[in-house]
BADOPA-834243 format. One record per residue (C-alpha): residue number from 1; residue in three letters; z, y, x. Coordinates in Angstrom, 2 decimals. Each point is the difference from the previous one (the first is absolute). Layout:
# residues N
PT, NUM, ALA, Z, Y, X
...
//
This chain:
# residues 409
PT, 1, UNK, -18.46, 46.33, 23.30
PT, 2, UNK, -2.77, -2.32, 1.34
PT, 3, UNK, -1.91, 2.49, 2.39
PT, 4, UNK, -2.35, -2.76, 1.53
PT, 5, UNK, -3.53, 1.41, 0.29
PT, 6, UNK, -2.41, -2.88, -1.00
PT, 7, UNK, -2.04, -1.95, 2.57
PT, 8, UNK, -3.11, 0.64, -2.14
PT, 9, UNK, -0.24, 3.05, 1.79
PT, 10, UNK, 0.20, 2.17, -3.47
PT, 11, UNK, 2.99, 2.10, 1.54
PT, 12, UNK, 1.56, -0.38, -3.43
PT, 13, UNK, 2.85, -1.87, -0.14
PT, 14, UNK, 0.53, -4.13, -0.05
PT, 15, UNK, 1.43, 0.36, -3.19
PT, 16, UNK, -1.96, 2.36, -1.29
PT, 17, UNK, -3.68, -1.45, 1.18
PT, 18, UNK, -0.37, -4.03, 0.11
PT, 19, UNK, 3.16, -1.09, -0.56
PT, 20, UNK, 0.28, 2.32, -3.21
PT, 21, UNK, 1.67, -1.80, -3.17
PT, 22, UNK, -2.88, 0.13, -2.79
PT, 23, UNK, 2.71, -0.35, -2.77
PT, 24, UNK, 1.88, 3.18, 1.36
PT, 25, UNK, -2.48, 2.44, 0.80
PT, 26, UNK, 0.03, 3.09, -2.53
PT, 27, UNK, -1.72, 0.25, -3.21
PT, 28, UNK, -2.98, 2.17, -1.15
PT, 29, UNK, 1.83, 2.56, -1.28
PT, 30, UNK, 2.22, 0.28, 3.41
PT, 31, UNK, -3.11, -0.06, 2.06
PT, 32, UNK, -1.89, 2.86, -2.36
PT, 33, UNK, 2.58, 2.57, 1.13
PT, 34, UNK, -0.89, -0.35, 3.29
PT, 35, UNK, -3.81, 0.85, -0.52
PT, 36, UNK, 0.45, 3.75, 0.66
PT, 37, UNK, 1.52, -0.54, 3.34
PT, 38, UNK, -2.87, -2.62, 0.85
PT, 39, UNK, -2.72, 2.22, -1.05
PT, 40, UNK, 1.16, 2.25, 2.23
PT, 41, UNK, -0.15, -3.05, 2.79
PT, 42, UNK, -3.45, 0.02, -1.37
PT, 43, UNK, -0.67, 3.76, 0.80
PT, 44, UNK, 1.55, -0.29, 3.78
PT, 45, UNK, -2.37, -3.10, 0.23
PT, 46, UNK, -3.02, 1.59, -1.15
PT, 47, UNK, 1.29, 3.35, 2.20
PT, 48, UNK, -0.01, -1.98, 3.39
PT, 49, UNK, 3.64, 0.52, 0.06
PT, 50, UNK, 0.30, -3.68, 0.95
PT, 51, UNK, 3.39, -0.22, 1.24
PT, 52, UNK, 1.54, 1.91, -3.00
PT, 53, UNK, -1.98, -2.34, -3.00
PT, 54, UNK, 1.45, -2.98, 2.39
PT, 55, UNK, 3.70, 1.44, 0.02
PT, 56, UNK, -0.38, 0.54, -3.56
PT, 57, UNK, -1.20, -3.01, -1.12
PT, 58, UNK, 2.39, -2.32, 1.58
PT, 59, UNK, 2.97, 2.27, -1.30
PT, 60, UNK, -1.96, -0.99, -3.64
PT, 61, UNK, -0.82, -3.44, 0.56
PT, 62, UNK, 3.94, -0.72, 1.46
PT, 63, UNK, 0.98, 1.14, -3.21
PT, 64, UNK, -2.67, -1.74, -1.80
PT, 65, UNK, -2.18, -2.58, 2.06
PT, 66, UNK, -2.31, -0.16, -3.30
PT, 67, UNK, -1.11, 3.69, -0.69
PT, 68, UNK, -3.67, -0.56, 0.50
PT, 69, UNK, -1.28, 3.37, 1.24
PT, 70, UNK, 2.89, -0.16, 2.81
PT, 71, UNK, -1.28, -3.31, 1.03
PT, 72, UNK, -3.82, 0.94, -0.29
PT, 73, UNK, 0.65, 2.89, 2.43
PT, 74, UNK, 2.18, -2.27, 2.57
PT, 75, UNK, -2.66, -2.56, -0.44
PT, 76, UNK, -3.29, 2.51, 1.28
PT, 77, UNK, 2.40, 1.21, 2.95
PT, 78, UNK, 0.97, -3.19, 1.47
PT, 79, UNK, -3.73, -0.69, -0.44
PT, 80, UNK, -0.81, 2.82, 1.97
PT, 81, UNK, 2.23, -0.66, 2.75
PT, 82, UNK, -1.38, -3.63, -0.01
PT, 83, UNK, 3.16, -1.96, -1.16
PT, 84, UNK, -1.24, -3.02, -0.98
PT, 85, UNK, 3.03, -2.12, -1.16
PT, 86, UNK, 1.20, 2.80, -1.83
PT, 87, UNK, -3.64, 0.92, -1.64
PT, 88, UNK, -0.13, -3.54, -1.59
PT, 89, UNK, 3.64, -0.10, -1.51
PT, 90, UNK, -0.78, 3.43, -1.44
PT, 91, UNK, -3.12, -0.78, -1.34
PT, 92, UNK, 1.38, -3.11, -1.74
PT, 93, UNK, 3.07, 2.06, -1.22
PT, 94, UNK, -2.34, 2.70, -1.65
PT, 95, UNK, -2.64, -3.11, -1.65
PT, 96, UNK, 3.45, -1.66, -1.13
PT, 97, UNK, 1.54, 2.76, -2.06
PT, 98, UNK, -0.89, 0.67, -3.68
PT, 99, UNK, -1.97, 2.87, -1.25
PT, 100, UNK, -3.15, 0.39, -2.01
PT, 101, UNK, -3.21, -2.20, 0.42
PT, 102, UNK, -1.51, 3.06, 1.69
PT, 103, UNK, 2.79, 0.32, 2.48
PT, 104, UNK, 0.42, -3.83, 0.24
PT, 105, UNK, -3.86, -0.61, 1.23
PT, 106, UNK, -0.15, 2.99, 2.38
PT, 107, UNK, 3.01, -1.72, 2.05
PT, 108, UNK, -1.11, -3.61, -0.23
PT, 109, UNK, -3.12, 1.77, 1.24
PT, 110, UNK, 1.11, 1.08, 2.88
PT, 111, UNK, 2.43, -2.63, 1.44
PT, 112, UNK, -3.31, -2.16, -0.53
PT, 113, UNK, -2.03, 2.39, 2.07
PT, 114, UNK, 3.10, -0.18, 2.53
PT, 115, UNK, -0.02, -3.42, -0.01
PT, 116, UNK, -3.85, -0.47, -0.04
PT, 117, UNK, -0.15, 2.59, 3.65
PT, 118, UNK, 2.83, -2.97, 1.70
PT, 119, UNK, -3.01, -2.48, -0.99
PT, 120, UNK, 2.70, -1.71, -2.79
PT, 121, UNK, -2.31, -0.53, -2.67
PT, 122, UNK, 1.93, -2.89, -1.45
PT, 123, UNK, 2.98, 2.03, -0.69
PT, 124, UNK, -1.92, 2.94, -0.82
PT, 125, UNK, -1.94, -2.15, -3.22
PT, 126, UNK, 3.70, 0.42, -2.14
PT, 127, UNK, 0.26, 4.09, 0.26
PT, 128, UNK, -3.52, 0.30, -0.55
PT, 129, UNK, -0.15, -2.61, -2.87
PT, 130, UNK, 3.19, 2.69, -1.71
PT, 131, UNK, -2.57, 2.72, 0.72
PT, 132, UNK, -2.85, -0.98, -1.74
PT, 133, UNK, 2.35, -0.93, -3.01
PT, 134, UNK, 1.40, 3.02, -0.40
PT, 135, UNK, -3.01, 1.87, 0.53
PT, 136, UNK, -3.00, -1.81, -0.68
PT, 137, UNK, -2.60, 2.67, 0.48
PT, 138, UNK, 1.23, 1.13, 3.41
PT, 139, UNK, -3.31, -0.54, 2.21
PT, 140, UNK, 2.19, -0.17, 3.25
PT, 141, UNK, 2.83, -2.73, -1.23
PT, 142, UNK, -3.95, -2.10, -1.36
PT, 143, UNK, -0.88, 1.05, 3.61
PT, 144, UNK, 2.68, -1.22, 1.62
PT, 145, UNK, 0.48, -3.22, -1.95
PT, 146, UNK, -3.95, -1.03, 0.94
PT, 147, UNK, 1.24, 0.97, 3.73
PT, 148, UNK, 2.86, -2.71, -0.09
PT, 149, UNK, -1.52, -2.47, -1.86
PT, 150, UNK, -2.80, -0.29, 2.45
PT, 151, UNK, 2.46, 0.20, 3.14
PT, 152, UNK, 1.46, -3.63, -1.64
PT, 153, UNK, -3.29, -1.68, -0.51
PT, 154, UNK, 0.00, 0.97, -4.02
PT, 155, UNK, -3.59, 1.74, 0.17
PT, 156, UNK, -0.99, -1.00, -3.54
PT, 157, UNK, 3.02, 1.59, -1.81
PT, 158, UNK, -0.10, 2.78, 3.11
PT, 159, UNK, -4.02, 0.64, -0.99
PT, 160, UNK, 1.55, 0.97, -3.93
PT, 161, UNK, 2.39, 2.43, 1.41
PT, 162, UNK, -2.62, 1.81, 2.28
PT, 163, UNK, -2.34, 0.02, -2.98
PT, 164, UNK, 2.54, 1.12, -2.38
PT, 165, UNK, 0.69, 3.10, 2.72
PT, 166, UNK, -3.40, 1.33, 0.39
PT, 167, UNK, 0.00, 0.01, -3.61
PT, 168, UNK, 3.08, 2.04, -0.59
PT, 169, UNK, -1.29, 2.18, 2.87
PT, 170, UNK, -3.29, 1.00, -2.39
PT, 171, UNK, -1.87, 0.53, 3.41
PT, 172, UNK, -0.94, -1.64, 3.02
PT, 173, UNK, 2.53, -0.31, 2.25
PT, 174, UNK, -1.25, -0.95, 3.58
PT, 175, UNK, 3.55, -1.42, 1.36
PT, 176, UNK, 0.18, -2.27, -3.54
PT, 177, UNK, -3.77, -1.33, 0.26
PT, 178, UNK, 0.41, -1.40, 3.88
PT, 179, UNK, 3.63, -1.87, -0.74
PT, 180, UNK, -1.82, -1.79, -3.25
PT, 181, UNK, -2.91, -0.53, 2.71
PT, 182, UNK, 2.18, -1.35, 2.32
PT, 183, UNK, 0.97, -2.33, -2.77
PT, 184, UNK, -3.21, -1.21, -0.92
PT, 185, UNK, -0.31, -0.45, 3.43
PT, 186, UNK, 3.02, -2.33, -0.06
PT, 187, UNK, -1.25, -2.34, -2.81
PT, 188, UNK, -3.55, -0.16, 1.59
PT, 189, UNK, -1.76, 2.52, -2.06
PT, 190, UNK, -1.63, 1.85, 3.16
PT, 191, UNK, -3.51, 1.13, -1.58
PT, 192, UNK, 2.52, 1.91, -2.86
PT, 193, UNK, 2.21, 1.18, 2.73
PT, 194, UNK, -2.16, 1.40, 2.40
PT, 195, UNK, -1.52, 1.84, -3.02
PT, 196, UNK, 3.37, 1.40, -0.62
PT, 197, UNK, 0.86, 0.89, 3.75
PT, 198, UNK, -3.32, 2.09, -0.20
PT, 199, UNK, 0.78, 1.63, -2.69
PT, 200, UNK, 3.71, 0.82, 0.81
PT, 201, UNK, -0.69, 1.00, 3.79
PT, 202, UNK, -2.34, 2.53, -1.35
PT, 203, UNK, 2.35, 1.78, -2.32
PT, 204, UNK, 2.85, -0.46, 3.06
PT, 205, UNK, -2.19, -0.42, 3.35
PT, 206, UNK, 3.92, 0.70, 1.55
PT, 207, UNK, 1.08, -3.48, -0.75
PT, 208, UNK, 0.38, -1.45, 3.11
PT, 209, UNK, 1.14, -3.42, -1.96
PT, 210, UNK, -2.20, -0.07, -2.08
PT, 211, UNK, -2.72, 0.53, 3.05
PT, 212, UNK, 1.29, -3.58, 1.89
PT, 213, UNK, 0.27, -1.46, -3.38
PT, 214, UNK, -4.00, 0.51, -0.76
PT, 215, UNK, -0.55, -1.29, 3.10
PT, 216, UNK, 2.11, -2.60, -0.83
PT, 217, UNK, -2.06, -0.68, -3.41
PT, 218, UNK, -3.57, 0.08, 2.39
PT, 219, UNK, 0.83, -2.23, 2.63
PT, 220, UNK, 1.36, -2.38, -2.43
PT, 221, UNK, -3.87, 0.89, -1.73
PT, 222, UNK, -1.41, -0.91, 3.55
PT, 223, UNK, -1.00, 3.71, 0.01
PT, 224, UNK, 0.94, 0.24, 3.72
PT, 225, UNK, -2.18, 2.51, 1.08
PT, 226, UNK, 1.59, 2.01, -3.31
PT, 227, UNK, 3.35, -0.84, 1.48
PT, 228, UNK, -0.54, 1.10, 3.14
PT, 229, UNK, -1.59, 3.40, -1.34
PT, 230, UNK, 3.46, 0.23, -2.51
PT, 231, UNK, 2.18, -0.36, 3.16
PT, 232, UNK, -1.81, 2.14, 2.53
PT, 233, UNK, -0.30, 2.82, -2.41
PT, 234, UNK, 3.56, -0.18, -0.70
PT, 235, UNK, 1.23, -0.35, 3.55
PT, 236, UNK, -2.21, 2.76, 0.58
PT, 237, UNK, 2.12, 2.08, -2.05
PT, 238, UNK, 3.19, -1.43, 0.17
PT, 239, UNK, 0.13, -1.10, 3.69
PT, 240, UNK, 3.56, -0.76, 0.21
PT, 241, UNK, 0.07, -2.45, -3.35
PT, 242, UNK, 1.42, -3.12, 0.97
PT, 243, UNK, -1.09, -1.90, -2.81
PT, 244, UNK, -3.69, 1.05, 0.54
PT, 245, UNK, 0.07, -0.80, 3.74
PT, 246, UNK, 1.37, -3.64, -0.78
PT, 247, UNK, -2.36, -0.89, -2.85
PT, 248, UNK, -2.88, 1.33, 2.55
PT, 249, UNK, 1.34, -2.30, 2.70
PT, 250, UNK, 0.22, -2.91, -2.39
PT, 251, UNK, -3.75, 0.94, -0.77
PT, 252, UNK, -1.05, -0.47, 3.60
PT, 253, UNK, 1.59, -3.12, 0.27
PT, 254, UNK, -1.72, -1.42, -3.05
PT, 255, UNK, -3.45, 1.82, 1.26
PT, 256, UNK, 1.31, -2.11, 3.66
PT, 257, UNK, 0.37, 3.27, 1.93
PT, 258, UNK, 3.39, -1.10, 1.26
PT, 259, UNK, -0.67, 2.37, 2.89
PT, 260, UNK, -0.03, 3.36, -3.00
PT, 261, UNK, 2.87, -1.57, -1.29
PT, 262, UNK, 2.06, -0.05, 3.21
PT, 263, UNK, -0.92, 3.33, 0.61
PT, 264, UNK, 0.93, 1.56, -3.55
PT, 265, UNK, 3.69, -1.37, 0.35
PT, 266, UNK, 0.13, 1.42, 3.27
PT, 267, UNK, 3.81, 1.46, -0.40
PT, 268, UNK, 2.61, -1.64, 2.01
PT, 269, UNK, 1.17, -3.73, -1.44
PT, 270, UNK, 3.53, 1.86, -0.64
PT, 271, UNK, -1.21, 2.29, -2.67
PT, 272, UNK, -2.29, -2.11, -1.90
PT, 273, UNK, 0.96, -1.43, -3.40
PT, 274, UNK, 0.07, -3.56, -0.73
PT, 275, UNK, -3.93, -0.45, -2.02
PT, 276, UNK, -0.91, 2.51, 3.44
PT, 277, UNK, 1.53, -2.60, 2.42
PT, 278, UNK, -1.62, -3.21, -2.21
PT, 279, UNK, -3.19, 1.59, 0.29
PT, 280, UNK, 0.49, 1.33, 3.33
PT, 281, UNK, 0.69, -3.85, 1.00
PT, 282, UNK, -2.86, -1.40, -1.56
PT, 283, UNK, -2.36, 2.65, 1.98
PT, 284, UNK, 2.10, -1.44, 3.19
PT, 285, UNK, -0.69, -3.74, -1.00
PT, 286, UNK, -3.77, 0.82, -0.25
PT, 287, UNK, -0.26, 1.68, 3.19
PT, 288, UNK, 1.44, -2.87, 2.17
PT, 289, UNK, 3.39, 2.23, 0.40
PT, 290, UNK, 2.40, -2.94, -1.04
PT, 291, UNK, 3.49, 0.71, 1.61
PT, 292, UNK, -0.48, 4.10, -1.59
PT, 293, UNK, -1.22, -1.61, -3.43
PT, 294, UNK, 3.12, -2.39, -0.09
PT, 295, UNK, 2.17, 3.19, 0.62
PT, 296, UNK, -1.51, 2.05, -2.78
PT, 297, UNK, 0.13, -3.22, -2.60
PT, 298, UNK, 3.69, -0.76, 1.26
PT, 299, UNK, 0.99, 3.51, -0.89
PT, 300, UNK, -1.53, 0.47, -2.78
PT, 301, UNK, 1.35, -2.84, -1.55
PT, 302, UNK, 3.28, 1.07, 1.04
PT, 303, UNK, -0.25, 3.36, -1.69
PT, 304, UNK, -0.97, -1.82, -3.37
PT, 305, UNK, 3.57, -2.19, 0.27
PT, 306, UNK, 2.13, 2.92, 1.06
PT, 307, UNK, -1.87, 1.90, -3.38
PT, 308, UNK, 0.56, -2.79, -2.15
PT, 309, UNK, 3.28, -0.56, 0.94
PT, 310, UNK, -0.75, -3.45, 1.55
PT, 311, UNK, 2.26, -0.10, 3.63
PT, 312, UNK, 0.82, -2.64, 1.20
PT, 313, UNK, 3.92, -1.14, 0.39
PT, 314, UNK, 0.53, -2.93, 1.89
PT, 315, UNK, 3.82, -0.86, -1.27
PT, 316, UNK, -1.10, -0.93, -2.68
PT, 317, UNK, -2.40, -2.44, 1.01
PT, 318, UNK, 1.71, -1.32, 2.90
PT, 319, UNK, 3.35, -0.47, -2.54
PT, 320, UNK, -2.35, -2.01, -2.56
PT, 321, UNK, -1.96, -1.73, 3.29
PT, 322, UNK, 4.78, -1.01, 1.14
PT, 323, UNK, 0.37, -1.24, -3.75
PT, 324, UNK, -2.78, -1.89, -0.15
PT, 325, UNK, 0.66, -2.04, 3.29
PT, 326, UNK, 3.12, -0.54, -0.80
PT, 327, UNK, -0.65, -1.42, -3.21
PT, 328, UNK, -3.09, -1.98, 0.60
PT, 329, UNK, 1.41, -3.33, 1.99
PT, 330, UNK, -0.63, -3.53, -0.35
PT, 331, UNK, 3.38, -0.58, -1.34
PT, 332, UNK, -0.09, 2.61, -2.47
PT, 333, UNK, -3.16, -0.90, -0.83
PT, 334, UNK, -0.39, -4.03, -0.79
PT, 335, UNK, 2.39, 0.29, -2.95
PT, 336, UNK, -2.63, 1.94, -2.00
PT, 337, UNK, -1.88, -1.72, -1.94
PT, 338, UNK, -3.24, -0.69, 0.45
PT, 339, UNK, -3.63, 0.57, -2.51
PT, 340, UNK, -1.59, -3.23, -1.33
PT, 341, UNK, -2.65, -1.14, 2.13
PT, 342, UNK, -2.97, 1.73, -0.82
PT, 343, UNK, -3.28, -2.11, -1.65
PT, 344, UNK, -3.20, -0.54, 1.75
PT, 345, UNK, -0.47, 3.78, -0.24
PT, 346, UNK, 1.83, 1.97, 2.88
PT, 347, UNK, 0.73, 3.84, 0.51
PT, 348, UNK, -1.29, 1.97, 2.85
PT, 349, UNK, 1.89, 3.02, 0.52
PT, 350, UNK, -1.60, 2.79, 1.56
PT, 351, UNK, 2.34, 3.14, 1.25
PT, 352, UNK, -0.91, 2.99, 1.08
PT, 353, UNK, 0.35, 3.83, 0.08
PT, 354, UNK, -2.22, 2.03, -1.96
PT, 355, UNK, -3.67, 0.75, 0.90
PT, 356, UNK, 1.13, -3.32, 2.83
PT, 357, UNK, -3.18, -1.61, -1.11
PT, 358, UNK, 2.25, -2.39, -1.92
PT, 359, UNK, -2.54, 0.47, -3.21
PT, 360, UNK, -3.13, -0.81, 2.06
PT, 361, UNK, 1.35, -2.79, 1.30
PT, 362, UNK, 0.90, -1.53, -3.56
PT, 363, UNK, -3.62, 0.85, -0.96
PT, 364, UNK, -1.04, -2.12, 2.90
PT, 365, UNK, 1.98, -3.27, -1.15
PT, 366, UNK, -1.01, 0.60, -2.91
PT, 367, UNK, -3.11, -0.79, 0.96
PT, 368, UNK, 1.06, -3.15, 1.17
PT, 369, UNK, -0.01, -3.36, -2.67
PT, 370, UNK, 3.34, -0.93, -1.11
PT, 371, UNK, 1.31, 3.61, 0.45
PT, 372, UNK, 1.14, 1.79, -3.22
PT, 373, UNK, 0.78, 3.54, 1.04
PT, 374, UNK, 3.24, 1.45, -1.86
PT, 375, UNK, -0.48, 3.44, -0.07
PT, 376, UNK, 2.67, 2.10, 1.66
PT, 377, UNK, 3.92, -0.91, -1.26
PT, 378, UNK, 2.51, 3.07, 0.84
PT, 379, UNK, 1.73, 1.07, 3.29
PT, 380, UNK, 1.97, -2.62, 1.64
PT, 381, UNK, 2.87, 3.17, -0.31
PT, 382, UNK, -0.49, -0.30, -3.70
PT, 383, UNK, -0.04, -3.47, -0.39
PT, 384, UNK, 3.25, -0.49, 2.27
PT, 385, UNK, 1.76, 2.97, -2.69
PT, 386, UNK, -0.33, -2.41, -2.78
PT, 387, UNK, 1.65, -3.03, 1.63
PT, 388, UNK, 3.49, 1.64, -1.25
PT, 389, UNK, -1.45, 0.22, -3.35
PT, 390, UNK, -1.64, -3.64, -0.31
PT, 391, UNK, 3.66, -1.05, 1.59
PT, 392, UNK, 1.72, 2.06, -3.10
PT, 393, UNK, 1.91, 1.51, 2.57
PT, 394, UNK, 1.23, 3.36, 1.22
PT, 395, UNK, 0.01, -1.09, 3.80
PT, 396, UNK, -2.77, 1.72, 2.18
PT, 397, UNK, -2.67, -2.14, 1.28
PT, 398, UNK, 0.16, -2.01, 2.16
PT, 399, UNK, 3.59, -1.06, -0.52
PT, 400, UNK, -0.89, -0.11, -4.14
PT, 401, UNK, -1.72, -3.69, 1.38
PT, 402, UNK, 3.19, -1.14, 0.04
PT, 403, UNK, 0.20, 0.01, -3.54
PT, 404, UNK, -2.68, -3.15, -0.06
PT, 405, UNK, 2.60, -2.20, 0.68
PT, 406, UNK, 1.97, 0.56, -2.74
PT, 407, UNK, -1.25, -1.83, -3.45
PT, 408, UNK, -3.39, -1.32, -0.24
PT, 409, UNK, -0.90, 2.98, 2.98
//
């Protein structure tokens, strides 16, 4: 017997959990005469008697990994102790198994709210798209959907979703009426959004969010004194609101008090976020304070790699740089054949990294008579790529050159 726990973190079994056989688990019938004995998980759960539901359910859910009520009690206490790994696969197992459209949309609901708190709105537009289809007049799963499809730049469709929840709510809702605001917002539509944000902040004055998002909407207005107002009265009663304190700073810079701003991000540079340290810098730029502004840019561009998964491994590059050099020599090279001459016309290639100032500088010749500016062609990366393709070859670049020599090259 296969007694591996799974590294999920589920404490059910390998077996049993992600590595379960679809085809084999047990059918509806099996798993209906285990409902007694998971309603009674059910009471333990809803008793506090935490560590009996949790012995109970993984007896139930070893013997059938696809009894639903077993798994929706494991799943709400490994998210009360915090497991996330184990939270997700549970979430997905519950949204994957059959049932009716009503118990179908509530857990596609939920793994897209889980999914929507770890900021993955991409992957949370499926479950929530399986929500709304099995229950079309759920408010939360309309909600929800406008949420996600504003978090991936789809405001317009995202606006129809918020719309189509206040309606289903039949009231004002104040949490609904600032997320379409901060929509509107999004696709430029500040006069109708900061109509909104007044009207939603005074049926919830308690949204903090929704607070630095009016302010947000004002300063974008060219309200500043309104912004200003917006963020002192909210700092005033939320002192510790991190948000609040960095769209304030960001205020002072724009209003040139770099001096405000220095002093508003006044933690140490080790506990500041990555926006704090940007803004933190620029404040340090202003103020003469070059070598402590360098600092604060450096690491805040650092924390925005290590988020975004972007470290950099040498071996790789150095590997590529070894290939490369070997391959590139006169001897290796004079073989290939060669373009036709070019006509009167002749390219000018201009490289660069992004945001280089290679752009400007094309504007520039353009300028110039005789220049023709091409627009931007693709990464040299991207262009090397096809080289095994154009060869009709398998053979990575840049040995797939080889291939010109055979044929008409």
């Amino acid at each position: 017997m296969n007694t591996e726990l799974c590294p999920c973190g589920s404490d059910l079994r390998r077996v049993r959990c992600c590595d379960a056989d679809a085809s084999a688990l047990p059918g509806s019938e099996a798993v209906d005469l285990l409902d007694t004995k998971a309603l009674e998980a059910v009471k333990f759960f809803n008793e506090k008697k935490y560590a009996q539901a949790e012995a109970l359910v993984l007896h139930l859910l070893d013997l059938a990994p696809n009894q639903r009520l077993a798994l929706r009690v494991l799943f709400e206490i490994r998210r009360a102790q915090n497991r996330q790994p184990a939270v997700q696969v549970l979430a997905r197992r519950l949204a994957s198994l059959p049932g009716s459209p009503a118990l179908r949309a509530a857990a596609n609901l939920q793994l897209a709210q889980f999914l929507v708190g770890l900021g993955k709105y991409a992957e949370a537009l499926a479950p929530a798209g399986v929500a709304i289809m099995a229950a079309p007049r759920d408010a939360n799963a309309q909600h929800l959907m406008g949420v996600i499809l504003t978090e991936t730049g789809q405001t317009g469709p995202g606006e129809l979703h918020y719309r189509r929840a206040i309606a289903l709510l039949g009231q004002e809702d104040g949490m609904a009426l600032a997320n379409l605001a901060w929509n509107l917002k999004l696709q430029g539509r500040l006069d109708e959004a900061a109509a909104l944000y007044a009207q939603a902040l005074a049926l919830r004055p308690d949204n903090k969010r929704g607070v630095g998002g009016f302010a947000q909407v004002e300063m974008a207005r060219g309200n500043v004194q309104r912004t200003v107002s917006l963020l002192g009265e909210g700092l005033a009663r939320w002192p510790e609101d991190r948000t609040l304190r960095l769209l304030h700073a960001m205020t002072d810079l724009v209003i040139g008090d770099a001096t405000a701003a220095l002093e508003r991000l006044n933690d140490p540079v080790e506990n500041l976020l990555a926006a704090e340290l940007s803004a933190l810098g620029q404040a340090q730029a202003r103020l003469g304070q070059i070598p402590e502004a360098v600092y604060s840019f450096g690491r805040a561009k650092k924390m925005l790699r290590e988020r975004n998964g972007q470290t950099y491994e040498p071996t790789l590059y150095l590997k590529r740089a070894q290939t490369y050099r070997a391959y590139f020599t006169a001897e290796r090279m004079q073989p290939l054949p060669r373009a036709p001459e070019p006509g009167p016309a002749q390219p000018v290639f201009l490289l660069g990294f992004p945001r280089s100032g290679s752009s400007l500088l094309e504007q520039l010749l353009a300028s110039v008579p005789g220049f023709a500016p091409g627009d931007e062609c693709a990464p040299m990366a991207e262009l090397a790529e096809q080289v095994a393709h154009l060869a009709g070859t398998t053979t990575p670049y840049p040995e797939a050159l080889d291939h010109a020599l055979l044929g008409d090259g």
